[in-house]
C-alpha positions in Angstrom: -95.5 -37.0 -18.2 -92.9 -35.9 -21.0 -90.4 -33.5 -20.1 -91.8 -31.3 -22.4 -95.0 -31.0 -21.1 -96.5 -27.3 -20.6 -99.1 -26.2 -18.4 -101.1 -22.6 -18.8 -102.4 -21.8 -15.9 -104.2 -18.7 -15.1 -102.2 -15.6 -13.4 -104.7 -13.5 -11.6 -104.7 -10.5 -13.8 -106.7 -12.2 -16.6 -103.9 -13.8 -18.3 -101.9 -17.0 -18.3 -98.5 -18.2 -17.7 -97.0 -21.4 -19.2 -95.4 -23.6 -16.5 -92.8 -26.2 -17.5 -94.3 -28.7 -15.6 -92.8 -31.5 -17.3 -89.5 -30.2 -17.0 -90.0 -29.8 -13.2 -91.1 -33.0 -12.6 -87.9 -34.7 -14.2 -85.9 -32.4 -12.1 -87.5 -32.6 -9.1 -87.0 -36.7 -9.8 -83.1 -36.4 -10.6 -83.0 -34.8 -6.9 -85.0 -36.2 -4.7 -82.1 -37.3 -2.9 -81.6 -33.7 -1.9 -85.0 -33.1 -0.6 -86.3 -32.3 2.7 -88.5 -34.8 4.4 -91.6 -32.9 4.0 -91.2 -32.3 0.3 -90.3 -35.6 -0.6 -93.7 -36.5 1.3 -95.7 -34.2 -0.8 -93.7 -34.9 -4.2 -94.5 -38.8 -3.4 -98.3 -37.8 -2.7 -98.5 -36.5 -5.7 -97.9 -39.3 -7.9 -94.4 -39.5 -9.0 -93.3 -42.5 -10.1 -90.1 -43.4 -8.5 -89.7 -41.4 -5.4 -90.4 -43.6 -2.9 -88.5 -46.0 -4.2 -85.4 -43.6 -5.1 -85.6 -44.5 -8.8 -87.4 -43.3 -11.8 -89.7 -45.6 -13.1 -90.0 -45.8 -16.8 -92.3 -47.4 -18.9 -91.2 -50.8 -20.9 -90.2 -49.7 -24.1 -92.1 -53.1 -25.7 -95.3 -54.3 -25.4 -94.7 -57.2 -22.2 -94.6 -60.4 -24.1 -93.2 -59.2 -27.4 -89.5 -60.5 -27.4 -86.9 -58.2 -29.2 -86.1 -58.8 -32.8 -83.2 -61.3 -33.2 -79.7 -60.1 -33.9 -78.5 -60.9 -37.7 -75.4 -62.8 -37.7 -73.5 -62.2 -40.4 -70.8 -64.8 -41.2 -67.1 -63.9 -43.0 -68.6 -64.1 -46.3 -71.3 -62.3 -46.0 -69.2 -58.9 -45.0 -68.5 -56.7 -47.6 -65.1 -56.2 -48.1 
């Protein structure tokens, strides 16, 4: 989920309120070091990638399989001056 993800969810009195939930869920990820046993069980039950493993878990930023564009190499030259 991006970090700027944001919720509405409904307040009781008719009305909404916008929840960072994003925002919580990259926090809550940067400390789970610091949580209590019980929360880190429920913040692992609820999907988070990385908790149980102490590490976030990001997605690749390529496609698996496609190999990163070469490096030019630029001989003496070739530099401008």
């Amino acid at each position: 989920m991006p970090r700027q993800h944001v919720e509405e969810i409904p307040d009781g009195d008719g009305g909404t309120v916008e929840v960072k939930l994003g925002l919580w869920i990259s926090n809550t990820n940067s400390r789970r070091a610091k949580l209590a046993g019980e929360q880190l069980d429920q913040f692992v039950r609820s999907g988070s990638t990385g908790a149980e493993t102490g590490r976030a878990q990001r997605p690749p930023r390529r496609a698996p399989g496609r190999p990163c564009p070469p490096v030019p190499v630029v001989s003496e030259e070739q530099r401008p001056a």
